[in-house]
KEDRENMI-190573 format. One record per residue (C-alpha): residue number from 1; residue in three letters; x, y, z. Coordinates in steps of 0.1 Angstrom, whole numbers, plus 5000, padded with zeros to 4 digits. Layout:
BEGIN
   num   residuo   east   north     up
   NUM       ALA      X       Y      Z
...
END
This chain:
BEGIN
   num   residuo   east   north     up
     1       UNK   5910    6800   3662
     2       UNK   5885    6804   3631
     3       UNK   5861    6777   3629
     4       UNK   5873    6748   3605
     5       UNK   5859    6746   3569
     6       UNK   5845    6711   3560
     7       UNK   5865    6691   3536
     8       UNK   5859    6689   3498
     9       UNK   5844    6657   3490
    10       UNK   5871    6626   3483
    11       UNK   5875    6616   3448
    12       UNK   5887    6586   3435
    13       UNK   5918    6602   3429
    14       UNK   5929    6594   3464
    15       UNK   5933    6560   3456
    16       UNK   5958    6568   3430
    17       UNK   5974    6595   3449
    18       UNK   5984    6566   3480
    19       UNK   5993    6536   3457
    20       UNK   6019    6569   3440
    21       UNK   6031    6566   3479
    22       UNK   6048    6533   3470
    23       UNK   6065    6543   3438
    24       UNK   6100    6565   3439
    25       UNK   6093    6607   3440
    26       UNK   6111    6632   3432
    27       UNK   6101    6658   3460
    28       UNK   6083    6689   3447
    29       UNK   6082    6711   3478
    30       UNK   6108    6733   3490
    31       UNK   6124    6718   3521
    32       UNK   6113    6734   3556
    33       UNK   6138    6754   3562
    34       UNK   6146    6739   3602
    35       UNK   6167    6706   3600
    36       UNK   6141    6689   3622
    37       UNK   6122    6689   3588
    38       UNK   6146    6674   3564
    39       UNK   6121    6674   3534
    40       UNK   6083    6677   3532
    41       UNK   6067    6646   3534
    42       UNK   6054    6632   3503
    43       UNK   6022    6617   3518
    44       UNK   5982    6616   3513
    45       UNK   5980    6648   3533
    46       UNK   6002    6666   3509
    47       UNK   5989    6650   3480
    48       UNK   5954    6658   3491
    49       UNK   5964    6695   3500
    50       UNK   5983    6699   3464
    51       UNK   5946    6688   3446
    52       UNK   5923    6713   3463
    53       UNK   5909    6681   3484
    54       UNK   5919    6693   3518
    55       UNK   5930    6724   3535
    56       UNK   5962    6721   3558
    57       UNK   5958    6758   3567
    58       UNK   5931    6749   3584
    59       UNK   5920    6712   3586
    60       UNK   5892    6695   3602
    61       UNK   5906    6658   3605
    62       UNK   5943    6645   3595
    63       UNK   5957    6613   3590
    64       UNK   5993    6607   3593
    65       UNK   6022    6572   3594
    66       UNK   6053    6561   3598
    67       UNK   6075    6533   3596
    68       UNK   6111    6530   3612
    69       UNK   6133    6503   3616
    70       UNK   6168    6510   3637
    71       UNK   6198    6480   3633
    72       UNK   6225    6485   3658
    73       UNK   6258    6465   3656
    74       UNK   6280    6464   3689
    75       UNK   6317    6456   3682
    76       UNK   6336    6440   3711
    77       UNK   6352    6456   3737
    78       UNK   6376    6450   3765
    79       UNK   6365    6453   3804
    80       UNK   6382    6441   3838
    81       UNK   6354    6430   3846
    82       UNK   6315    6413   3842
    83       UNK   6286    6404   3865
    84       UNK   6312    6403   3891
    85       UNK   6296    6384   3924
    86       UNK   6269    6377   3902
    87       UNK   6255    6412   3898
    88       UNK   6237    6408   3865
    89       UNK   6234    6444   3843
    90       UNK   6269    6445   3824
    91       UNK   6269    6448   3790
    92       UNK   6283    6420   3772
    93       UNK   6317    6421   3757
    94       UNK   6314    6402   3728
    95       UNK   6296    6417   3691
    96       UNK   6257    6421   3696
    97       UNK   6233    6427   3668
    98       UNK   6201    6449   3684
    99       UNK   6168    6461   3664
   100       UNK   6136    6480   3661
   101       UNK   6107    6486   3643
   102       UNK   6078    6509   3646
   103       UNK   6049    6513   3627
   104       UNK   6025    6540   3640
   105       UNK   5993    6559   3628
   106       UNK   5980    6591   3640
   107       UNK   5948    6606   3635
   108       UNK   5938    6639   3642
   109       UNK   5901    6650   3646
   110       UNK   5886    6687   3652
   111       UNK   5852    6682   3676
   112       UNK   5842    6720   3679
   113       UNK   5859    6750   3678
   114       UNK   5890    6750   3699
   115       UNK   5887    6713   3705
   116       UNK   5908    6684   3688
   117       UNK   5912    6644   3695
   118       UNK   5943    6625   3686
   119       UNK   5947    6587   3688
   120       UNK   5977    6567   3679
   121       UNK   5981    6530   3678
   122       UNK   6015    6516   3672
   123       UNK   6032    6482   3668
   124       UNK   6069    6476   3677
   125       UNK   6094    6450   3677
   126       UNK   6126    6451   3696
   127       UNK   6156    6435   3704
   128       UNK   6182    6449   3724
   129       UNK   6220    6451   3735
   130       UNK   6224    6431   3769
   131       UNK   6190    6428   3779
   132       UNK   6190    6461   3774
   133       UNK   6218    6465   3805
   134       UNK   6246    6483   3811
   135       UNK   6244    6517   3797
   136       UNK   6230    6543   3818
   137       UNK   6224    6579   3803
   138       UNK   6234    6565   3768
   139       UNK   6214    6540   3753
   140       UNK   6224    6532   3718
   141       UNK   6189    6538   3706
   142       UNK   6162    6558   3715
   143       UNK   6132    6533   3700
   144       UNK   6143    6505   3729
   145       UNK   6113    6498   3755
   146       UNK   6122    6481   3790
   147       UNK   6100    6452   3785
   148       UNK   6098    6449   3748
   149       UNK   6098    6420   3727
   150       UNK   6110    6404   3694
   151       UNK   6072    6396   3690
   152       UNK   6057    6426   3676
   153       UNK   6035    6437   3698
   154       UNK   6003    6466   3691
   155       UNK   5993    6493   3717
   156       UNK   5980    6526   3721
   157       UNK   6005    6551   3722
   158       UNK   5985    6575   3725
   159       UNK   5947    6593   3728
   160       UNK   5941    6633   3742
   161       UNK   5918    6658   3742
   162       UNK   5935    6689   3738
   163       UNK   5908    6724   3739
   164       UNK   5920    6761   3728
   165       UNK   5908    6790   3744
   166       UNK   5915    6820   3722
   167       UNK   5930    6851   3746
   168       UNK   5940    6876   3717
   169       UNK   5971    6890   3696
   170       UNK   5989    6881   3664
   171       UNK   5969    6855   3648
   172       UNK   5998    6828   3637
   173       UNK   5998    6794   3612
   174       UNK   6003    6762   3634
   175       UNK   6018    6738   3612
   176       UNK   6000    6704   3599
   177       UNK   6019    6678   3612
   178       UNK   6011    6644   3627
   179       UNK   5999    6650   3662
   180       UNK   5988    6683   3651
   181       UNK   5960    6698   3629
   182       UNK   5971    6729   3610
   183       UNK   5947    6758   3618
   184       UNK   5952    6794   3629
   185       UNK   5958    6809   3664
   186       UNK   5964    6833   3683
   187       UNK   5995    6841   3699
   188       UNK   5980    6847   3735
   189       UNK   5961    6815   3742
   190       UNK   5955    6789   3768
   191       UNK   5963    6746   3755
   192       UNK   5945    6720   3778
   193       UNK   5953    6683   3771
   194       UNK   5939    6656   3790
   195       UNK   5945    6621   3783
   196       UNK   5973    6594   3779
   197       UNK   6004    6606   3760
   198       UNK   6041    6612   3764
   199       UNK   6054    6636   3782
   200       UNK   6082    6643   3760
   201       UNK   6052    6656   3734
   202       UNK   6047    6687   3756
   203       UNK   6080    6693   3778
   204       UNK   6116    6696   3766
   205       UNK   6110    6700   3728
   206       UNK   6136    6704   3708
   207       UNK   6142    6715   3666
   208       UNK   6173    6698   3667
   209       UNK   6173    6670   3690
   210       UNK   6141    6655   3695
   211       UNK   6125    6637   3667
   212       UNK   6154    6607   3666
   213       UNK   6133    6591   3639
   214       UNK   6147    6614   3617
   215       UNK   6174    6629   3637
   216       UNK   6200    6611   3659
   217       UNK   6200    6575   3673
   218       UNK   6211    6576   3708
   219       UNK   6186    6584   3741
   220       UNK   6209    6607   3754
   221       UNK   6198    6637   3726
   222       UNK   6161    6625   3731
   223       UNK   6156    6646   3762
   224       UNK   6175    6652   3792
   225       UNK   6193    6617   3800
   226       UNK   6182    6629   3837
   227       UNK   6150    6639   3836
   228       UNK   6129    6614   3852
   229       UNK   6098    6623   3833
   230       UNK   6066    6600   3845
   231       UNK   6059    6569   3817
   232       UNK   6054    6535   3817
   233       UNK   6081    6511   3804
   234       UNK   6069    6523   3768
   235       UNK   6071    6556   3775
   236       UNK   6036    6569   3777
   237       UNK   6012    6581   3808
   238       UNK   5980    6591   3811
   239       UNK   5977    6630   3831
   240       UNK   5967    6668   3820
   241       UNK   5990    6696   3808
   242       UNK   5978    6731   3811
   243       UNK   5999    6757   3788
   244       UNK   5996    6797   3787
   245       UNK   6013    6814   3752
   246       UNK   6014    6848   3753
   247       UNK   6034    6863   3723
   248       UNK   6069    6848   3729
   249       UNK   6064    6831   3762
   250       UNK   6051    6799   3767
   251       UNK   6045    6783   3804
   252       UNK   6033    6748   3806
   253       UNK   6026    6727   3835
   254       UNK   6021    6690   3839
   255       UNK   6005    6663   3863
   256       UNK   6012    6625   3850
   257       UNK   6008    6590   3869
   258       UNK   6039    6565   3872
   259       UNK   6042    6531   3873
   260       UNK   6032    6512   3901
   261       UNK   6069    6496   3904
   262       UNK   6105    6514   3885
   263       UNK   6106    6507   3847
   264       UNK   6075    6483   3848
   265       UNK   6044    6489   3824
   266       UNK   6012    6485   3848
   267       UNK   6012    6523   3854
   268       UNK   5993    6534   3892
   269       UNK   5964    6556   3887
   270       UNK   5963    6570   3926
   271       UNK   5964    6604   3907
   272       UNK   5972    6626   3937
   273       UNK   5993    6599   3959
   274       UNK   6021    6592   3933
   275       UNK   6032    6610   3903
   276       UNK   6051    6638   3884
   277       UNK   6051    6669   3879
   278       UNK   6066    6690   3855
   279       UNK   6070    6728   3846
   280       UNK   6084    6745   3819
   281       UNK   6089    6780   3812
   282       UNK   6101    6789   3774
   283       UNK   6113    6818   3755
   284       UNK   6116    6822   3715
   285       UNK   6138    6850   3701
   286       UNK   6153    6859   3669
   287       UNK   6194    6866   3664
   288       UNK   6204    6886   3634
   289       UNK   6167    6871   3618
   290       UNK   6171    6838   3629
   291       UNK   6147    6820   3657
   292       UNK   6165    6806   3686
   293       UNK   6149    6794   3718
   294       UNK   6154    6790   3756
   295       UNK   6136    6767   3780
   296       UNK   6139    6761   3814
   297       UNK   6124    6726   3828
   298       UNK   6118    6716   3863
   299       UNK   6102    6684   3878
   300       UNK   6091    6666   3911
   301       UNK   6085    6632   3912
   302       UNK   6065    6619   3945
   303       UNK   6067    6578   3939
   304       UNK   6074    6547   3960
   305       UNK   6112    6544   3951
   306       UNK   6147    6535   3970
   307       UNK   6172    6563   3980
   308       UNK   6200    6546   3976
   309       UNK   6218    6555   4013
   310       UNK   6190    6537   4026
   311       UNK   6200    6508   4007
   312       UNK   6236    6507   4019
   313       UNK   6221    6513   4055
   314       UNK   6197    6483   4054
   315       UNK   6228    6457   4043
   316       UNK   6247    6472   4068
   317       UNK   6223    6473   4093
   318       UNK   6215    6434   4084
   319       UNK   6233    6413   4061
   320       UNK   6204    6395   4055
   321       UNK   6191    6420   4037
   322       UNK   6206    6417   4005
   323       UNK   6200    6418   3967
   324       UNK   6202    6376   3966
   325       UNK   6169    6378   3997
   326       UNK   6146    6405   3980
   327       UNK   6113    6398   3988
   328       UNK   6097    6426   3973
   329       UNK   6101    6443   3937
   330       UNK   6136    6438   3921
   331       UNK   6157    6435   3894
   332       UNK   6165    6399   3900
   333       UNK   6199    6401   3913
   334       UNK   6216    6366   3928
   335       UNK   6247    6388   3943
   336       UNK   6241    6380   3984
   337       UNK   6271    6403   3991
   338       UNK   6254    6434   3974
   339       UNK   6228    6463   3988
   340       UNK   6195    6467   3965
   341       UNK   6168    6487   3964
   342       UNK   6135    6465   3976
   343       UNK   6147    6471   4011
   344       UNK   6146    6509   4011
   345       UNK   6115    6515   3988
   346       UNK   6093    6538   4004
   347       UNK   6071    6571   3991
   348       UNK   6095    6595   3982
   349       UNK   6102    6626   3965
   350       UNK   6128    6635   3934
   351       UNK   6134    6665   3918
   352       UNK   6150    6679   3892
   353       UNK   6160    6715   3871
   354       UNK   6174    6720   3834
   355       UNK   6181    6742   3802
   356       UNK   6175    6735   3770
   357       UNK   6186    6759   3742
   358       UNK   6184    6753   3701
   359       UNK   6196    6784   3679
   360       UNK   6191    6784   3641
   361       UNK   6225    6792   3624
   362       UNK   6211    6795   3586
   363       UNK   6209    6779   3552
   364       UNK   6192    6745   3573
   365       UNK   6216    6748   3600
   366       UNK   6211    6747   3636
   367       UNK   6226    6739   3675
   368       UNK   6215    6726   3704
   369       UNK   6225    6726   3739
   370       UNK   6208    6705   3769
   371       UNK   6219    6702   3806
   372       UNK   6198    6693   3838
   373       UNK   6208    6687   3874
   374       UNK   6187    6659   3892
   375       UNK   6192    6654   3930
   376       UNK   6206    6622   3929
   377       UNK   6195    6607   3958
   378       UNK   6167    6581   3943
   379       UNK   6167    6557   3918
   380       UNK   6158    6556   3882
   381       UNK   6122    6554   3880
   382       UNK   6108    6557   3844
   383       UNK   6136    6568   3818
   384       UNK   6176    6565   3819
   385       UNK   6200    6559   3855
   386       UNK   6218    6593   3848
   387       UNK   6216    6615   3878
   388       UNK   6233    6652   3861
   389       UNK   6232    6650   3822
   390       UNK   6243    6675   3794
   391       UNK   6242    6674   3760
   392       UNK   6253    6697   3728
   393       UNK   6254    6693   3690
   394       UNK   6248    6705   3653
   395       UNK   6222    6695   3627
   396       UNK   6223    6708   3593
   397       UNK   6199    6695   3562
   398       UNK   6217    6690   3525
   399       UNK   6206    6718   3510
   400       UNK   6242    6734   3526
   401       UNK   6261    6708   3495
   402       UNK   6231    6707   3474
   403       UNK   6209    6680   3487
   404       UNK   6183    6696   3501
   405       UNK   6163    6666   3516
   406       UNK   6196    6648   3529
   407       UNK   6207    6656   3566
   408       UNK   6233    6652   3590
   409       UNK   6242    6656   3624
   410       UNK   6271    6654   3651
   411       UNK   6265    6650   3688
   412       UNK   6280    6649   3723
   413       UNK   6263    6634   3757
   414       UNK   6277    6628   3790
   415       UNK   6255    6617   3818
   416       UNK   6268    6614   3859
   417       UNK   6259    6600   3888
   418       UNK   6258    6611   3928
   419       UNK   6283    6602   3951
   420       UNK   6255    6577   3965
   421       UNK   6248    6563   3937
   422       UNK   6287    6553   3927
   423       UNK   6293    6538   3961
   424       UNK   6258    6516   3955
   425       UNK   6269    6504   3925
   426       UNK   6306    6501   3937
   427       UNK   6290    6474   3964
   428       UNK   6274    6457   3937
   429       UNK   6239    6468   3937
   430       UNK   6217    6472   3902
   431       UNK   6197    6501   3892
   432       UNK   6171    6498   3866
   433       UNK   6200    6494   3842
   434       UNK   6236    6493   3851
   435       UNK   6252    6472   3877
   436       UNK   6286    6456   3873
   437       UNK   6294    6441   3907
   438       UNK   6320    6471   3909
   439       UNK   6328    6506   3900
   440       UNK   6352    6527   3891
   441       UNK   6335    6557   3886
   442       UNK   6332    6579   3855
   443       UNK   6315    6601   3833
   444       UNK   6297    6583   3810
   445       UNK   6293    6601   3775
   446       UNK   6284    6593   3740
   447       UNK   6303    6609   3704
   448       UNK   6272    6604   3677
   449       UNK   6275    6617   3640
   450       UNK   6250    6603   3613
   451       UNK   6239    6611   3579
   452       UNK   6204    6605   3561
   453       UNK   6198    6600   3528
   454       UNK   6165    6610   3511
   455       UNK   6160    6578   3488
   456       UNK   6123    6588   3468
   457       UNK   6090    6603   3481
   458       UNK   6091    6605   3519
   459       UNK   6117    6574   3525
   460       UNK   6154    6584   3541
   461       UNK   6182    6557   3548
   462       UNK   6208    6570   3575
   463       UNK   6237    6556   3584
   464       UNK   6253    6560   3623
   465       UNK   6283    6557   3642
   466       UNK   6288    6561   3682
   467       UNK   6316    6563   3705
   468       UNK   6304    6555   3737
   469       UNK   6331    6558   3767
   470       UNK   6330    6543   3807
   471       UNK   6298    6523   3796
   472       UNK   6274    6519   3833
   473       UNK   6298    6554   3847
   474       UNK   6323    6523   3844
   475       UNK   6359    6536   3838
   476       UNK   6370    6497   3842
   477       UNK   6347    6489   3807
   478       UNK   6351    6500   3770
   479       UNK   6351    6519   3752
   480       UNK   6326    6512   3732
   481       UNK   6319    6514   3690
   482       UNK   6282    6508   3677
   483       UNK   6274    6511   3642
   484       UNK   6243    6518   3630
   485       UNK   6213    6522   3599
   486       UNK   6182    6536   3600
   487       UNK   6154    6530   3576
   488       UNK   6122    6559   3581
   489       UNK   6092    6560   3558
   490       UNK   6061    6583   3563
   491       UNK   6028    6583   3549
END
């Protein structure tokens, strides 16, 4: 990578260019043409970039926003049964009414050549279905946090280093984007990030299914329902990533703390006694002209978690030792009849391999598929209860019936459990999210199809609707309808 030329100096045309921010836009760029970018954003960056002020080619700094708020609208739905024996993660039968909002900034900063810091604080407010209970692999939306609050509440998302060591080849544009200075490299390099961020920033990215603030609702086209990844109950870690590009290969390797207990946020920084790990190896082609790519994901968690056979042999082995008498860590179940998880906690391993494919079709249209086997044996630690997920769907922008910054897109996930894990849950025993008292077990999937409408300048309304069947692998519960709007601003 070049060195970065400094900035022109600011005029006090900015000012004017981010109060036009607020007032309706008709778009002036050409639409990317991947459906992951409906439309160029009609921000400060752009604005700048249009007016000689800054040079997204190959910036020094970057400032980027957004704004999302998510309504979800549960209808009511039949069941045999709820919290039977007291066991406390059903979802509730009746109508619901769930939310979120998120308003983050990210800032981009070049240090010296190669080298770039990113910080991005953020503020949500959530409120969701059940206590946010009883769906496993196929929670309604994506934005929901385990131990979030109507209170809107301000954190640190996230803040990396991330250094570029120049190995040869083609030299290639890197997009601007938030997250990401736009510069030039080359196509044989080395990426090292250090620092806390996602995982789901480096691993498992997707064109189509990925970036649910513009693109579908539901968790289960967010990653792999079943990959376990390492993050506190917000999501987020603190670890290093190490990747090698090399034309059309990529290889990226991960090491990232978990939390000190499942689902919790306090995260345990005993960086080489508990964690995960994840590797990735990816591929990029072209068909006929069009880019396509194929990854392949692996991870190993080593944590302090439950298998769940030990859990069935410990109330077996004593009655005593039930969810009602936990002692240790647990989700607070009063059901003294039912197995649970604080009496088999102990340092563990879980594992886990998957494929993830996207394909561009043409003219802004584009498919992915997803699918990831986990072992099964342990419980959910940081993400969703799914033990073998898979995924597959379609995202196309409007430029196919003449609106090119509209989009749409139609979805299908099914997450599965272990025979272990049905027959703990069958006994009445919780996870970090489903537990009815009872099972009959069941593939639980998710039908998603949504449209976005590009209102002025860089705002899109969507609208949603989901089919969600055997909610908590539950064939005795649902279906399921939610209905759904999206609001999505960026700046």
């Amino acid at each position: 990578m070049s060195p970065a030329r400094p900035s022109a100096p600011l005029s006090p045309r900015l000012l004017a260019l981010a109060l036009g921010l607020l007032a309706p836009a008709v778009a002036q760029a050409d639409p990317r043409d991947s459906p992951a970018h409906p439309g160029e954003s009609i921000n400060v960056m752009n604005q700048l970039a249009r007016h000689g002020l800054h040079d997204q080619h190959d910036e020094r700094w970057s400032i980027y926003g957004q704004f999302t708020w998510i309504s979800s609208f549960k209808l009511p739905f039949q069941a045999q049964y709820s919290n039977l024996n007291g066991t406390p993660d059903s979802l509730r039968t009746d109508f619901e009414h769930s939310f979120t909002g998120t308003l983050s900034l990210y800032a981009g900063l070049r240090l010296w050549p190669g080298a770039e810091l990113y910080v991005a604080p953020e503020v949500i407010t959530s409120q969701p279905l059940s206590g946010l209970t009883g769906l496993g692999g196929t929670i309604q939306n994506f934005e929901l946090q385990k131990q979030g609050s109507v209170v809107p509440t301000p954190y640190l998302s996230r803040v990396y280093l991330r250094q570029t060591i120049r190995l040869g080849g083609a030299v290639t544009e890197r997009g601007a984007d938030a997250m990401q200075l736009g510069a030039h490299v080359d196509a044989r390099r080395v990426v090292i990030t250090v620092g806390n961020f996602s995982v789901l920033d480096l691993f498992d990215r997707n064109a189509y299914a990925g970036d649910l603030r513009r693109q579908f609702f539901n968790m289960a086209f967010l990653t792999h329902s079943a990959f376990d990844f390492a993050a506190d109950a917000r999501g987020y870690t603190w670890g290093a990533v190490v990747e090698l590009y090399f034309d059309r290969w990529a290889v990226r390797v991960g090491h990232a703390i978990v939390p000190v207990n499942p689902n919790q946020l306090a995260l345990d920084f005993r960086f080489w006694e508990h964690f995960g790990e994840q590797l990735e190896l990816e591929h990029s082609h072209s068909i006929g002209g069009l880019p396509g790519a194929v990854r392949v994901l692996a991870y190993r968690n080593q944590e302090v978690m439950g298998r769940f056979d030990d859990a069935l042999a410990a109330l077996a082995a004593n009655p005593a030792h039930n969810a009602a008498s936990c002692t240790a860590f647990s989700y607070g179940s009063p059901n003294a009849t039912a197995p649970d998880l604080c009496w088999a906690r102990r340092p563990n391993v879980k594992t886990g391999v998957g494929i993830n494919l996207e394909q561009s079709l043409g003219h802004g249209l584009g498919v992915f598929a997803r699918a990831m086997y986990s072992d099964g044996g342990s419980e959910v630690y940081s993400y969703t209860s799914a033990d073998r997920s898979f995924s597959v769907g379609a995202l196309a922008r409007g430029a196919l019936w003449h609106r090119p910054f509209d989009y749409a897109g139609i979805g299908f996930g099914a997450g599965f459990i272990s025979a272990s894990h049905a027959e703990y849950l069958r006994r009445g025993g919780v996870d970090g999210f489903v537990g009815d008292g009872n099972l009959t077990a069941a593939v639980e999937s998710a039908f998603e199809t949504f449209y976005g409408v590009h209102l002025a300048s860089s705002i899109w309304l969507s609208g949603d609707y989901q089919f969600i069947a055997n909610p908590g692998f539950n064939a005795a519960r649902g279906p399921v309808h939610v209905l759904g709007a999206r609001l999505h601003a960026e700046f």
